[in-house]
TORFIGU-526322 format. One record per residue: x, y, z of N, C-alpha, C in turn. Coordinates in steps of 0.05 Angstrom, whole numbers, plus 5000, padded with zeros to 4 digits. Layout:
<atoms>
+--------+---------+------+---------+----------+-------+--------+---------+------+
! n.east ! n.north ! n.up ! ca.east ! ca.north ! ca.up ! c.east ! c.north ! c.up !
+--------+---------+------+---------+----------+-------+--------+---------+------+
!      X !       Y !    Z !       X !        Y !     Z !      X !       Y !    Z !
...
+--------+---------+------+---------+----------+-------+--------+---------+------+
</atoms>
This chain:
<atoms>
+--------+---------+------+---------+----------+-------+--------+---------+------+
! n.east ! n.north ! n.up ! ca.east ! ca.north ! ca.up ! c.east ! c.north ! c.up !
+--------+---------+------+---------+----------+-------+--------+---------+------+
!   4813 !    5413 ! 4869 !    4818 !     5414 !  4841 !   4791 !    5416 ! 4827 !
!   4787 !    5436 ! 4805 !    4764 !     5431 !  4793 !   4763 !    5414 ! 4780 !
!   4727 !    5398 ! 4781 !    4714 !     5377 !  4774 !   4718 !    5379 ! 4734 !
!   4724 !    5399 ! 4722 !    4726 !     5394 !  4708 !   4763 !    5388 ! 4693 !
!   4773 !    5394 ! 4706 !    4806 !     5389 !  4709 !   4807 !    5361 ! 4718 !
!   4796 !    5351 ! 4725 !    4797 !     5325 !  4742 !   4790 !    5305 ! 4710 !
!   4771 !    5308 ! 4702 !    4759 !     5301 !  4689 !   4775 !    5296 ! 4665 !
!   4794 !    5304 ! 4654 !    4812 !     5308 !  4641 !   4835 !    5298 ! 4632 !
!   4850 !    5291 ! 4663 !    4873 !     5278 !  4674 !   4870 !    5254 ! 4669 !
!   4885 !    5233 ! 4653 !    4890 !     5204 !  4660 !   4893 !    5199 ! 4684 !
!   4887 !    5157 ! 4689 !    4891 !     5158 !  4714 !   4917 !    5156 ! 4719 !
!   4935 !    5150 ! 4706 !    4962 !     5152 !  4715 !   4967 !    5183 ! 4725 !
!   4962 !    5207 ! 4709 !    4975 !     5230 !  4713 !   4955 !    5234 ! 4741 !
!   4928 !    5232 ! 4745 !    4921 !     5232 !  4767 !   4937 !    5221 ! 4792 !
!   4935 !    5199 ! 4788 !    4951 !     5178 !  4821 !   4990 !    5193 ! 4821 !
!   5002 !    5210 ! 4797 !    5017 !     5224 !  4804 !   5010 !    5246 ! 4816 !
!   4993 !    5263 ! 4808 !    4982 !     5284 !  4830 !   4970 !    5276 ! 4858 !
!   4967 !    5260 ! 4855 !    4956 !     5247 !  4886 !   4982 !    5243 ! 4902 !
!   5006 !    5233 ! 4884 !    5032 !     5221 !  4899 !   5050 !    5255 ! 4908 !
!   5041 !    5269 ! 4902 !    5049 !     5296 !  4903 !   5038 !    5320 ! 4911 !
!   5014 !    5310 ! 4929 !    4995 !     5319 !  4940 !   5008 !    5335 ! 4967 !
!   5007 !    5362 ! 4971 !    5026 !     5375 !  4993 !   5012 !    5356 ! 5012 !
!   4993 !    5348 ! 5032 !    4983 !     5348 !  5054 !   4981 !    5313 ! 5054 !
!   5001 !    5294 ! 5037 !    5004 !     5270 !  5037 !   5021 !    5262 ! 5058 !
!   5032 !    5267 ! 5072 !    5035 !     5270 !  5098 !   5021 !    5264 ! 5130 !
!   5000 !    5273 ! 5119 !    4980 !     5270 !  5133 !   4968 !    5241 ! 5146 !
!   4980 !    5227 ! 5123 !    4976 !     5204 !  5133 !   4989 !    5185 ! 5160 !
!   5007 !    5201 ! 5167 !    5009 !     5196 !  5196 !   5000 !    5206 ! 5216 !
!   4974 !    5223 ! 5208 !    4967 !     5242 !  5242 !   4941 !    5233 ! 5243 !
!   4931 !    5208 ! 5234 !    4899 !     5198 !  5242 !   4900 !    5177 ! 5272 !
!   4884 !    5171 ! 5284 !    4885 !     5143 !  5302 !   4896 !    5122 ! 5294 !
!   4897 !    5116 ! 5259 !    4910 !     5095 !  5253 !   4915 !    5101 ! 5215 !
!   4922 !    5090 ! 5218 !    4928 !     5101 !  5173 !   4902 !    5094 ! 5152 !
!   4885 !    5074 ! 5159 !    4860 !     5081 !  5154 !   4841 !    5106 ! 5155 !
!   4851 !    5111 ! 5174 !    4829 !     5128 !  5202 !   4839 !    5160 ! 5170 !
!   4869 !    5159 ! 5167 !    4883 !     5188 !  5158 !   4874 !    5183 ! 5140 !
!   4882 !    5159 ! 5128 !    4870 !     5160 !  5093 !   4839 !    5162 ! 5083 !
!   4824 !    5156 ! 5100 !    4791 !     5168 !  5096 !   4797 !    5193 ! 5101 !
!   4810 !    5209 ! 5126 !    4818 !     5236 !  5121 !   4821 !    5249 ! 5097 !
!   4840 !    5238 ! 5085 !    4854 !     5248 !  5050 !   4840 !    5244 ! 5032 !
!   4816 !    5231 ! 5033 !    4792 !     5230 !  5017 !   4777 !    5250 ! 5021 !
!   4775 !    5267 ! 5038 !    4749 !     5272 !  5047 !   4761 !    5301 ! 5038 !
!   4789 !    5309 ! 5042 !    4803 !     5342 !  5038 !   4811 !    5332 ! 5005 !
!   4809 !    5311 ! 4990 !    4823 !     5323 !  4969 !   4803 !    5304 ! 4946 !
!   4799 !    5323 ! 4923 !    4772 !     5305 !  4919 !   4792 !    5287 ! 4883 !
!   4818 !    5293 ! 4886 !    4836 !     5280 !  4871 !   4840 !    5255 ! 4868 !
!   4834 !    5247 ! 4903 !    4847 !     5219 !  4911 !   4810 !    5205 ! 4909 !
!   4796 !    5225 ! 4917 !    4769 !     5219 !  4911 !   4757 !    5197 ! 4883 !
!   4771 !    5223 ! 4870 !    4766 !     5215 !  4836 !   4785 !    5193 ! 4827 !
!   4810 !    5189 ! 4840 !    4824 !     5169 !  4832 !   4813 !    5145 ! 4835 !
!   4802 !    5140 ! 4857 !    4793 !     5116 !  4870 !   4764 !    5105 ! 4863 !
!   4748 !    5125 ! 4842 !    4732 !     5112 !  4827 !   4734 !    5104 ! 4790 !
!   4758 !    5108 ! 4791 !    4771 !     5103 !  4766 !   4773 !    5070 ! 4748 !
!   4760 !    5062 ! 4729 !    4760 !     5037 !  4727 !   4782 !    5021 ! 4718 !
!   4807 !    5039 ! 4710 !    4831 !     5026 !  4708 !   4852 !    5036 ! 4719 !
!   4841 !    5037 ! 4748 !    4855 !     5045 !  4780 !   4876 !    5026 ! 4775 !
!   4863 !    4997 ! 4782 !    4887 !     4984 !  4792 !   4904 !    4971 ! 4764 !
!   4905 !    4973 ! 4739 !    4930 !     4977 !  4725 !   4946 !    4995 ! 4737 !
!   4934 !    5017 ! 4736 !    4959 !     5046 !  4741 !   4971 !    5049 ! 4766 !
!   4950 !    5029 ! 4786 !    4970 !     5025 !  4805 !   4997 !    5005 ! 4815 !
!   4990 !    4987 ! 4798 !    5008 !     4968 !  4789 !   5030 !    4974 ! 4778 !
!   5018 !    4987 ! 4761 !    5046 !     5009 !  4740 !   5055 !    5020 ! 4752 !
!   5049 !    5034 ! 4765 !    5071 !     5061 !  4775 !   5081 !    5037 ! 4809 !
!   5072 !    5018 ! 4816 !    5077 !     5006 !  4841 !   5111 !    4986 ! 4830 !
!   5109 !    4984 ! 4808 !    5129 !     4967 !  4800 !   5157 !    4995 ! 4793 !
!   5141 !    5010 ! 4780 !    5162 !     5032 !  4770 !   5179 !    5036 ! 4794 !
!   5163 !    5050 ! 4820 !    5169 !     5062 !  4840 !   5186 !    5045 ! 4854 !
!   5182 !    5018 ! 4857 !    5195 !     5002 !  4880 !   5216 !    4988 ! 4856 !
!   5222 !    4997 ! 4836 !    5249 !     4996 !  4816 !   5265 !    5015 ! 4829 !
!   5258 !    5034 ! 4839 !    5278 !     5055 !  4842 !   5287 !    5052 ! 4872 !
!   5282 !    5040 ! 4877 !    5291 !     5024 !  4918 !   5322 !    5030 ! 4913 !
!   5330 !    5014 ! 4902 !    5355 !     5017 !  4894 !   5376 !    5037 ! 4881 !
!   5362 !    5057 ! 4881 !    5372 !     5088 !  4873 !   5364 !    5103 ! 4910 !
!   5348 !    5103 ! 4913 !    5346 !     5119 !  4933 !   5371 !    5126 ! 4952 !
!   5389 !    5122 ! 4954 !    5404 !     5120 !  4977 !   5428 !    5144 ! 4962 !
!   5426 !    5151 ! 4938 !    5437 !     5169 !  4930 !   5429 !    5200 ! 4932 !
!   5399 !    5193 ! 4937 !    5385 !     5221 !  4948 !   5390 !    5236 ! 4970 !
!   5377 !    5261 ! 4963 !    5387 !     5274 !  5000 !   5366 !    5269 ! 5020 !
!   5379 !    5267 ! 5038 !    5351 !     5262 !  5070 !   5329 !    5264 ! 5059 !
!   5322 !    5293 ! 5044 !    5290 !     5300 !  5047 !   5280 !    5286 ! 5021 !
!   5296 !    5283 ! 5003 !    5284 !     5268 !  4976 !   5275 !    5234 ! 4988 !
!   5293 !    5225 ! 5009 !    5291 !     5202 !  5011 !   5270 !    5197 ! 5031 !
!   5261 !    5224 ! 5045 !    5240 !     5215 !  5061 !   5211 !    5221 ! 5040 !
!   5222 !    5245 ! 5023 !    5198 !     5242 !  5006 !   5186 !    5216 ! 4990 !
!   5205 !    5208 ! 4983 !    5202 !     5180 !  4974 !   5194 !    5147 ! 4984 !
!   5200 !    5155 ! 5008 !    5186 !     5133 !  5022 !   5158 !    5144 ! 5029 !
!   5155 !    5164 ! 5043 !    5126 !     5172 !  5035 !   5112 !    5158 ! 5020 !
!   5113 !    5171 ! 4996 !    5102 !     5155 !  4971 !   5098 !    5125 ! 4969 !
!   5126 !    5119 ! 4966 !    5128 !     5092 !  4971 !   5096 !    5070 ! 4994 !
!   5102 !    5090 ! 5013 !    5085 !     5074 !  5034 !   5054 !    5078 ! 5027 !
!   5049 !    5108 ! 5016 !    5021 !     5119 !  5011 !   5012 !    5103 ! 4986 !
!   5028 !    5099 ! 4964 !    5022 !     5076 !  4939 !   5018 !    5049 ! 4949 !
!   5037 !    5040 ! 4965 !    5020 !     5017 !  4977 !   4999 !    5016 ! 4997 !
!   5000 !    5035 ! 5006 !    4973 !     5031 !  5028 !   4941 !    5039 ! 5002 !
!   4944 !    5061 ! 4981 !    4928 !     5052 !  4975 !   4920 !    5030 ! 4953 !
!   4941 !    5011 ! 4949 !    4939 !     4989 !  4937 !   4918 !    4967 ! 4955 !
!   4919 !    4973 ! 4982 !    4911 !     4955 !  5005 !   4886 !    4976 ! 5014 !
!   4872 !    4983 ! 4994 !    4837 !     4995 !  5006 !   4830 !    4969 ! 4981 !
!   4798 !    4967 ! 5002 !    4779 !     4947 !  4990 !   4786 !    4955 ! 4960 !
!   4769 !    4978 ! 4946 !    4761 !     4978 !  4929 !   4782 !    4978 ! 4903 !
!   4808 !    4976 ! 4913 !    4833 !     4965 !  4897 !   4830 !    4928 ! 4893 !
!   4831 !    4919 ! 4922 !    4829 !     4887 !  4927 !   4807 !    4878 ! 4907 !
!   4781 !    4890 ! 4908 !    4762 !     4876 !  4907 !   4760 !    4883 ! 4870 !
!   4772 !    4901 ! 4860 !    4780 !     4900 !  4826 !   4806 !    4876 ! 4819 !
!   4826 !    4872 ! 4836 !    4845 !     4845 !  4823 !   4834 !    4832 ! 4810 !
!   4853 !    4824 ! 4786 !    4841 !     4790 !  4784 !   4859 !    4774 ! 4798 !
!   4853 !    4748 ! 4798 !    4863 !     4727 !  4799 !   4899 !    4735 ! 4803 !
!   4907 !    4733 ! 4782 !    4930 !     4738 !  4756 !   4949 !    4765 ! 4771 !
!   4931 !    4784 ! 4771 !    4935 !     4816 !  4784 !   4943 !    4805 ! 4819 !
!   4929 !    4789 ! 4827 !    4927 !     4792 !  4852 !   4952 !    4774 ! 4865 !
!   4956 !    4748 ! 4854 !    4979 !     4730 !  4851 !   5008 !    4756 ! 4853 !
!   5008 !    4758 ! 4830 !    5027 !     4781 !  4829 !   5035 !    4800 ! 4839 !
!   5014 !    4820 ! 4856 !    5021 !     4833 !  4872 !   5025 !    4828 ! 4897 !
!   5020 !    4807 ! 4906 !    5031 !     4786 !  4941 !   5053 !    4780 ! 4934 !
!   5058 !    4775 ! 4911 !    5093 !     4767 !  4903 !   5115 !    4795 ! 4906 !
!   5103 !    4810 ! 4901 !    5113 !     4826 !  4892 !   5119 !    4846 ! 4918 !
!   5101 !    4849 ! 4933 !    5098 !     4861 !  4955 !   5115 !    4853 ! 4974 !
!   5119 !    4826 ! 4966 !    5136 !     4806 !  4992 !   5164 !    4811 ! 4982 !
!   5167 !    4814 ! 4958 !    5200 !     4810 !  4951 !   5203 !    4848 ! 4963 !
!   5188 !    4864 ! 4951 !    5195 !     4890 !  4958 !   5203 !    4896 ! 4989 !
!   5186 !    4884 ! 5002 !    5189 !     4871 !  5033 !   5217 !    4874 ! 5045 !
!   5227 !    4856 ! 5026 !    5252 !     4851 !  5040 !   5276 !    4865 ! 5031 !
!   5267 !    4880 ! 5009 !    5284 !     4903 !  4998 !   5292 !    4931 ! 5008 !
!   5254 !    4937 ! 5028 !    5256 !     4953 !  5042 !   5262 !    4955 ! 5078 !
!   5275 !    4925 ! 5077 !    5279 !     4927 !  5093 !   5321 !    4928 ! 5101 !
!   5328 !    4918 ! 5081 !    5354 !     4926 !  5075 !   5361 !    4949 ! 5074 !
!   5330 !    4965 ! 5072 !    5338 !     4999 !  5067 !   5326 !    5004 ! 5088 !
!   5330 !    4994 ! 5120 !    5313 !     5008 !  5140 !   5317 !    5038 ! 5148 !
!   5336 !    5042 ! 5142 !    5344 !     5071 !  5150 !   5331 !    5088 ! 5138 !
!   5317 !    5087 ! 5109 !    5303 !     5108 !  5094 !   5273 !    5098 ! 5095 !
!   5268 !    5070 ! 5092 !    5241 !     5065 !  5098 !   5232 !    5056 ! 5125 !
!   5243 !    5055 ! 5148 !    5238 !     5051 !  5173 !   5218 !    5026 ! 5176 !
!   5212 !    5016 ! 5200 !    5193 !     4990 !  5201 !   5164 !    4996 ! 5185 !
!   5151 !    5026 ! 5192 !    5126 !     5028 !  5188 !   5119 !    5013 ! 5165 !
!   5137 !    5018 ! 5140 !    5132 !     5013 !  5113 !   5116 !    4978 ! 5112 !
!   5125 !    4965 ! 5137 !    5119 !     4939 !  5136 !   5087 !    4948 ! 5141 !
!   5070 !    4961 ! 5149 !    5041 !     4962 !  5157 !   5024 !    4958 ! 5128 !
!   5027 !    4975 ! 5108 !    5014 !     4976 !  5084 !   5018 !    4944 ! 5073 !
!   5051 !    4938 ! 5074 !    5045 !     4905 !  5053 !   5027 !    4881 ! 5072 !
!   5031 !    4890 ! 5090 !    5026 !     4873 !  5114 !   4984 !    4878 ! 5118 !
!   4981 !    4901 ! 5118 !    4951 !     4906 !  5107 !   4941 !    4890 ! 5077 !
!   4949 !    4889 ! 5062 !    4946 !     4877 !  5038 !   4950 !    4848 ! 5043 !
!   4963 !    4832 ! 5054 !    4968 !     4812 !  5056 !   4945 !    4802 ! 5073 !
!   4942 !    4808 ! 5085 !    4927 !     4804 !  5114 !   4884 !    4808 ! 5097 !
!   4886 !    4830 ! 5083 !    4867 !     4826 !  5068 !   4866 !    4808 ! 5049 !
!   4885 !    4795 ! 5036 !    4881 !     4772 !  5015 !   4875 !    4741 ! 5028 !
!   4891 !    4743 ! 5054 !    4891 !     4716 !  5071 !   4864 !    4715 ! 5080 !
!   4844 !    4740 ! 5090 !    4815 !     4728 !  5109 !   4803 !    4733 ! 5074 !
!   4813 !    4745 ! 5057 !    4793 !     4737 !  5028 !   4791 !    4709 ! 5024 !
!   4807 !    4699 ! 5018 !    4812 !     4688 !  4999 !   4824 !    4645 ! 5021 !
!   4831 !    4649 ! 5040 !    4837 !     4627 !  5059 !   4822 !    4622 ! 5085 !
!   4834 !    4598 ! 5090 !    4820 !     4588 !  5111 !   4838 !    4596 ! 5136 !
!   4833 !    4609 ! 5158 !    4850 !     4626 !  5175 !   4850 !    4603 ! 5207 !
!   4876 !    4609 ! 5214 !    4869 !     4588 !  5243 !   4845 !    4608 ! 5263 !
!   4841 !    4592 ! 5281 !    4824 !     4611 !  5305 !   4839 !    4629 ! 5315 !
!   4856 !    4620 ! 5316 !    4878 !     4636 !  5331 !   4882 !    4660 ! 5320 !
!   4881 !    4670 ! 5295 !    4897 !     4684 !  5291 !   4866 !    4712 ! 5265 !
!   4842 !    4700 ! 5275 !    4825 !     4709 !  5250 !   4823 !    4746 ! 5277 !
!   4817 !    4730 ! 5295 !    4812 !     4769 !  5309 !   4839 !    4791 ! 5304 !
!   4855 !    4768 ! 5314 !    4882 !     4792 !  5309 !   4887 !    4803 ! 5290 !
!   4876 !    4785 ! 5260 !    4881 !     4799 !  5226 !   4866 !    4812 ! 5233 !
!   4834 !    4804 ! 5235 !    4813 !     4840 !  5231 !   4820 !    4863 ! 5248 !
!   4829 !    4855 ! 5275 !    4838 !     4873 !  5294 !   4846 !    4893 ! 5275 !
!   4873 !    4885 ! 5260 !    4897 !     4904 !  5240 !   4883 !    4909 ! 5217 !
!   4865 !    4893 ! 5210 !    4851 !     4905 !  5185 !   4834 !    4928 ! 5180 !
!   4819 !    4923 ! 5207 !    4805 !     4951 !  5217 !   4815 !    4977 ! 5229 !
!   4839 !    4970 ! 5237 !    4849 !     5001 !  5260 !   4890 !    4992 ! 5253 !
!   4892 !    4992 ! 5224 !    4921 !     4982 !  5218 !   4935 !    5000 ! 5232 !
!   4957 !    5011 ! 5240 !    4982 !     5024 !  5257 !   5003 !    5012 ! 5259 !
!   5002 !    4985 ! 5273 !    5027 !     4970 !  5279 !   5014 !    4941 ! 5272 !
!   5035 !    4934 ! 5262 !    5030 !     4900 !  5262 !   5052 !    4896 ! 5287 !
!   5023 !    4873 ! 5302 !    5037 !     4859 !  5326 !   5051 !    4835 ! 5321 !
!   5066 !    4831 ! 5329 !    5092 !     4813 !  5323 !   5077 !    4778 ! 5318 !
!   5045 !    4766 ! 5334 !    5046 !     4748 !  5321 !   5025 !    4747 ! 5293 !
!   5020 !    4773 ! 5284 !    5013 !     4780 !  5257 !   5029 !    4780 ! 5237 !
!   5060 !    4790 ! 5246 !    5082 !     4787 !  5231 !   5086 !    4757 ! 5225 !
!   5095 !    4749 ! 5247 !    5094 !     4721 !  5251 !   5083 !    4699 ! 5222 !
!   5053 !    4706 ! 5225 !    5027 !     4689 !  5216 !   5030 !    4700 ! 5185 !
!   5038 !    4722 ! 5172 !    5045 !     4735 !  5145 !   5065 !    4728 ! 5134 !
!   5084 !    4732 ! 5149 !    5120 !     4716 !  5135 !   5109 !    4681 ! 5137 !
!   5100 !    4672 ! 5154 !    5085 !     4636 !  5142 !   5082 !    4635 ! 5121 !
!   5058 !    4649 ! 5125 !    5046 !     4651 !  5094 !   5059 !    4662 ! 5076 !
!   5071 !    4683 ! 5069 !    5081 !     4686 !  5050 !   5105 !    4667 ! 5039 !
!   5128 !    4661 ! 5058 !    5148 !     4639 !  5051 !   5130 !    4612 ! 5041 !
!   5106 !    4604 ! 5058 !    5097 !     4577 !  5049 !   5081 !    4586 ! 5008 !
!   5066 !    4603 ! 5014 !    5066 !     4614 !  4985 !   5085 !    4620 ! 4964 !
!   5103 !    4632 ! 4972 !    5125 !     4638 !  4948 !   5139 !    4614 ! 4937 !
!   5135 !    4587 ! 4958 !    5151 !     4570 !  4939 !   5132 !    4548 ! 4926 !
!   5108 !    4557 ! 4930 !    5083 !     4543 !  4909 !   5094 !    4549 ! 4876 !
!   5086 !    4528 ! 4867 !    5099 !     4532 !  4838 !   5075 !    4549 ! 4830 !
+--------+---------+------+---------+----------+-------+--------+---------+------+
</atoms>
């Protein structure tokens, strides 16, 4: 896209062109979804520009709440709309879960989106048939980055988060494990 077209675009209308990006897809053919999504940086200089944007993570918030509103419509779509849509779905949260999203939160922002992530969680998983397990990798990346931010981690369990933090693909079942803790022991903090 030219640098001066770019330039132009809000970041909302941007992070929609990003969500509509033909080769968003792509994000499943790296070593791991990290590994693809530095890929999608590197071919599209959209997602480039998005991600130096200083009111990124409003607009990703916004459109993260819009999008996972419509969970509940999806099932009226046809196959390919509904795989298009989880797509998205998964690619908006995964890049909710790069550093340089985490490390703009506030406080306030950040509370909210672990809440939020966790209830969607379990929404998409009522809908496994259109969002399949993967979708758990992205909230589960995000989580997993807020817990070695921000907490005190057992021994047990600090290699296996970076393990997934560095080379995410699958969360291993006692990473699942160690995230649903945390998250149930968090959600009922007043």
């Amino acid at each position: 896209m030219p640098d001066a077209i770019l330039a132009t675009i809000s970041t909302a209308g941007l992070l929609e062109t990003c969500l509509e990006f033909p080769y968003l897809i792509d994000i499943h053919f790296g070593k791991n979804y990290q590994n693809a999504f530095d890929g999608l940086l590197i071919k599209f200089n959209g997602l480039r520009e998005l991600l130096k944007r200083p009111d990124l993570t409003d607009a990703l918030i916004e459109k993260y709440i819009s999008l996972s509103e419509e969970v509940k419509k999806v099932q009226s779509l046809s196959l390919v709309e509904q795989g298009v849509f989880s797509l998205r779905h998964f690619f908006l949260e995964f890049t909710l879960a790069q550093d340089v999203v985490i490390e703009n939160l506030s406080k306030e922002q950040e509370e909210s989106l672990f809440l939020l992530t966790a209830e969607r969680a379990k929404i998409k998983r009522s809908y496994s048939d259109i969002f399949a397990n993967y979708h758990d990798v992205a909230a589960a990346l995000l989580h997993a980055k807020k817990i070695m931010k921000n907490e005190i981690v057992p021994a047990n369990m600090k290699d296996p988060l970076m393990e997934f933090i560095q080379a995410p693909l699958y969360v291993e079942q006692n990473v699942v494990n160690y995230l649903n803790e945390y998250i149930n022991y968090k959600s009922k903090l007043p």
